[in-house]
LOVEX-523809 format. One line per field, with one value per residue (C-alpha): x, y, z; residue number from 0. Coordinates in pm, 1 decimal. Example, Ala and Ser with C-alpha at 12.3 -4.5 7.8 and 13.67 -1.06 7.14 Angstrom:
BEGIN
xx	(1230.0|1367.0);
yy	(-450.0|-106.0);
zz	(780.0|714.0);
num	(0|1);
END
This chain:
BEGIN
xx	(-648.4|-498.2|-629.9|-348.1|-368.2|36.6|-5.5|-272.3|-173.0|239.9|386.0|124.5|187.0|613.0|565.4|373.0|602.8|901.9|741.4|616.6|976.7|1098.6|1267.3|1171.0|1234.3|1589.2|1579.7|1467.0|1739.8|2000.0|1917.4|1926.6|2303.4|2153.0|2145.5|1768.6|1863.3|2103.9|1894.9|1619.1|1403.5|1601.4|1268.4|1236.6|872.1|728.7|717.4|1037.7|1142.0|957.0|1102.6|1443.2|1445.3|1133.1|729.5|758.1|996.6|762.7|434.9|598.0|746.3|401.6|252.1|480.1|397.0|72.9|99.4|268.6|48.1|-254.0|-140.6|-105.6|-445.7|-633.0|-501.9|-569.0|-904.0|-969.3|-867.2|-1005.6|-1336.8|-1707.2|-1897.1|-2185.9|-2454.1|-2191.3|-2283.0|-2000.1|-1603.6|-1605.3|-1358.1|-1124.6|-1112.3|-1051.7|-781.1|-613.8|-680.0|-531.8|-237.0|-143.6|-228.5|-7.9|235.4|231.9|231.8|507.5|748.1|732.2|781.2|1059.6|1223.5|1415.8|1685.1|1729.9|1784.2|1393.1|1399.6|1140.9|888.5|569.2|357.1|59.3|100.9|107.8|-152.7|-371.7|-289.8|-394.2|-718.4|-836.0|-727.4|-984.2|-1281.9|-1513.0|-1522.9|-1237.6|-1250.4|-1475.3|-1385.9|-1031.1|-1124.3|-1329.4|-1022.5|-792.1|-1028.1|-1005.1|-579.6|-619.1|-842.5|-654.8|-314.2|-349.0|-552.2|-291.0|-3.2|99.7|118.7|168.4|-187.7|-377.6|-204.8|-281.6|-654.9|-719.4|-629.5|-829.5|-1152.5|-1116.3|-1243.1|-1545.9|-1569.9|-1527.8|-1818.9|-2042.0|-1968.1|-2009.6|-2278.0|-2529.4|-2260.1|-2080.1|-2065.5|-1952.6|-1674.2|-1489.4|-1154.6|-1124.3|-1243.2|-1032.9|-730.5|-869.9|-793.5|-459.5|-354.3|-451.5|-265.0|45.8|29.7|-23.1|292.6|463.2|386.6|473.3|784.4|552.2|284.9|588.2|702.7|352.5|282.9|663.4|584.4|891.1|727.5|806.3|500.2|436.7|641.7|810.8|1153.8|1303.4|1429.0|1735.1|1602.1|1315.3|1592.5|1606.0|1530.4|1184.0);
yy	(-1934.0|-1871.6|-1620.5|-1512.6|-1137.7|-1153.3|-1388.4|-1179.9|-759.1|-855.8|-1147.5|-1132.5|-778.6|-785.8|-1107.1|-891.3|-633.3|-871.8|-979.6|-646.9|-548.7|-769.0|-514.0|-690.6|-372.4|-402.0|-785.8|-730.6|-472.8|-689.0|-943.5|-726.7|-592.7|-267.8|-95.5|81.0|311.1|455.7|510.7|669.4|823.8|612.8|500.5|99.7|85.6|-41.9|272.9|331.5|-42.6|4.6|358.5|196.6|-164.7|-156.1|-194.9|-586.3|-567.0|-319.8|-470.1|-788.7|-538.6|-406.2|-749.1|-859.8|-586.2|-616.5|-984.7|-911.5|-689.4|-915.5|-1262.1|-1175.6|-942.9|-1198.5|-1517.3|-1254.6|-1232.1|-1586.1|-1663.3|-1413.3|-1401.1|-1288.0|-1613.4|-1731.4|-1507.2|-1222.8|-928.4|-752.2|-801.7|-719.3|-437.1|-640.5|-853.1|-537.4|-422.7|-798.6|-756.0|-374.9|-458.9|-675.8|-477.3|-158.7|-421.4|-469.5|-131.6|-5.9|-266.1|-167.5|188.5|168.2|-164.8|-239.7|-411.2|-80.0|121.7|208.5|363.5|214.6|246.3|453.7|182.9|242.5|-164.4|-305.3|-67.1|-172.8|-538.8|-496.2|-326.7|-593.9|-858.9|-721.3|-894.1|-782.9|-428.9|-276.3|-511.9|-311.2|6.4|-70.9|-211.0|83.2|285.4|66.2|156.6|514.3|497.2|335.8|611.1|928.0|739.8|688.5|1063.3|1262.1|997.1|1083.1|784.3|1007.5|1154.7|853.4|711.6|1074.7|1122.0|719.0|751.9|1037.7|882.8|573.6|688.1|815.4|475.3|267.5|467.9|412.9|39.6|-3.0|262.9|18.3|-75.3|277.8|335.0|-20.0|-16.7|296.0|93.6|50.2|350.6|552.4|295.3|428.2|785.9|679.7|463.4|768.3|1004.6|816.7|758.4|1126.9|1204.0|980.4|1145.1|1508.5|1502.5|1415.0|1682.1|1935.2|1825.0|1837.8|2238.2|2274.6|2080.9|1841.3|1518.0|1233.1|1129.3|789.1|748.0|1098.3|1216.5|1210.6|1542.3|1448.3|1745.8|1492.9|1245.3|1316.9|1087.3|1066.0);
zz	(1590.3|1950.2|2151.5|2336.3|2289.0|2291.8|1958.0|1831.6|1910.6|1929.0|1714.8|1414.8|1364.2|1407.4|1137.2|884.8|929.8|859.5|538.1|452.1|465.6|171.5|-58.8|-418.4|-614.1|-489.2|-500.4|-879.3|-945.5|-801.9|-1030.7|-1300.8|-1173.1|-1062.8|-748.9|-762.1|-494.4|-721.2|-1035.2|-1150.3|-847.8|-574.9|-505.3|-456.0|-579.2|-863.0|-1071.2|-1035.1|-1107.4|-1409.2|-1479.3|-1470.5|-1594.1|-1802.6|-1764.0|-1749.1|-1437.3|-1247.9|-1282.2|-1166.9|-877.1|-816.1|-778.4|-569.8|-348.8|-323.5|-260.7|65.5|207.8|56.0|205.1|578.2|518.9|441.3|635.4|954.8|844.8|757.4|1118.3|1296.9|1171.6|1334.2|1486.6|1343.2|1424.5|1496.0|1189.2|1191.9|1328.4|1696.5|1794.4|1910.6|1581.3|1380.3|1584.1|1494.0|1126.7|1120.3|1329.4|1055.1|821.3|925.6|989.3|607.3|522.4|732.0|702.9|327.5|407.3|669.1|565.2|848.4|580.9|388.2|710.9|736.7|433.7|159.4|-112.4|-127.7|30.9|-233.5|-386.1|-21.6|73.4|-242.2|-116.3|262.5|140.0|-122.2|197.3|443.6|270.7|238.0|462.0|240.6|-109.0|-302.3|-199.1|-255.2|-656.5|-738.1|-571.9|-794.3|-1123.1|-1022.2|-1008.5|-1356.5|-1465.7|-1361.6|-1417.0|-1780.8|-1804.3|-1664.6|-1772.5|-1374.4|-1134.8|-876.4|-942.3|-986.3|-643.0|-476.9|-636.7|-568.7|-167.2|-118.8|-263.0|-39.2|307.6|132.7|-58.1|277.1|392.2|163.3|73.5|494.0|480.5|696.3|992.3|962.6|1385.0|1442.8|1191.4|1323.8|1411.4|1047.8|933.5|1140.0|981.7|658.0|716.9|821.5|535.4|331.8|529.3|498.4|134.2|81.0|350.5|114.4|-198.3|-73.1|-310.2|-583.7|-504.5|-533.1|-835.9|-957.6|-868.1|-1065.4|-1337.9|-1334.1|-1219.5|-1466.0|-1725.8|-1813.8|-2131.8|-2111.3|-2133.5|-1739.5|-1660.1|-1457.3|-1187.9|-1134.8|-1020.6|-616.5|-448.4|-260.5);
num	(0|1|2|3|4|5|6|7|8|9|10|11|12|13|14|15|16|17|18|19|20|21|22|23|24|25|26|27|28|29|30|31|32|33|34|35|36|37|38|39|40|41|42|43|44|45|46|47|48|49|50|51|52|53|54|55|56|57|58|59|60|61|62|63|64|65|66|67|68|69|70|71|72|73|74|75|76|77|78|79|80|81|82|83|84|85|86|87|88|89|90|91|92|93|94|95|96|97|98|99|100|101|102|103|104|105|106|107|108|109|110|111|112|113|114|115|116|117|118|119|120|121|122|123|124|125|126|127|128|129|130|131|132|133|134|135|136|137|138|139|140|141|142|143|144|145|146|147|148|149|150|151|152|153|154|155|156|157|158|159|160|161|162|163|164|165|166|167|168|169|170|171|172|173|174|175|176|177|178|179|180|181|182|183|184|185|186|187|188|189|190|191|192|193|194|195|196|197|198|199|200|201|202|203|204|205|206|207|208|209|210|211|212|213|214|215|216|217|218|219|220|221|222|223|224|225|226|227);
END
């Protein structure tokens, strides 16, 4: 790959960004003749896709999702890889793989085509993490298993999304536990991610302390309908 840092730091993230912001949970409600901004949470995300047009339609939101954050991830990686001999990524080569990366994330959280408004970024975010092989893969599966675990506990998937992003700076850490001090540029993008993700989920945590956040198969309480 080019080493023209205007390539690397400039054009690959504005390109993840453009395909991060590809709105399919309003390209799947189209299809289906509904407007997803209008129903439901108002949310374009897969649980709301899901909530709305049934469980088939989301998971096939939700993989779509992570697909764009994982694609551009890992190509990034792929190209930009340590040399031979080289332990672990250089600085510099982090920086490339988490420009693209937040490129990802953000362009699904302020989609430029739906005024900057978009999902909760926890699919792409699940993608970019299981695309930076292998520094955030296995922290971002056992991450994934703990979503899957609290999820289907509490019947939440606000919970499981909140409880998984705070356990995955302490996973990174201890996956990376032997090259912690030369891996700060992606720890540090880590602690971000999760930040966001919990920003994004502030409506959620409110519901939560209220008690009107929707449960997986429950009844929707139409208060539970703002949009987030």
């Amino acid at each position: 790959m080019t080493d023209d840092p205007l390539i690397l730091y400039c054009a690959a993230p504005v390109a993840a960004y453009i395909i991060g912001s590809t709105p399919f949970g309003v390209i799947i409600g189209k299809f289906k003749g509904v407007d997803l901004r209008k129903a439901g949470s108002g949310n374009v995300g897969a649980t709301n896709v899901a909530r709305v047009l049934g469980r088939s339609w989301g998971y096939l939101c939700f993989l779509l999702d992570l697909a764009k954050g994982l694609a551009p991830a890992l190509a990034v990686c792929l190209l930009v890889r340590p040399a031979a001999g080289q332990t672990v990524p250089s600085v510099a080569q982090q920086c490339v793989w988490l420009g693209v990366g937040m490129g990802c994330i953000l362009g699904h959280v302020l989609t430029f085509w739906l005024k900057f408004r978009g999902g909760k970024g926890v699919a792409t975010a699940l993608g970019v993490v299981l695309g930076i092989f292998p520094y955030f893969t296995w922290a971002g599966l056992s991450a994934l298993a703990i979503w899957i675990i609290f999820t289907l506990a509490s019947r939440y998937v606000s919970v499981g999304s909140i409880v998984a992003a705070l356990a995955f700076l302490p996973l990174v850490m201890a996956f990376n536990h032997s090259a912690i001090a030369a891996l700060w540029p992606l720890e540090a993008f880590a602690a971000a991610m999760v930040l966001l993700i919990l920003i994004r989920h502030r409506s959620n945590i409110a519901r939560l302390f209220r008690g009107q956040e929707n449960k997986i198969g429950g009844q929707k309480n139409e208060q539970q309908s703002a949009k987030t």
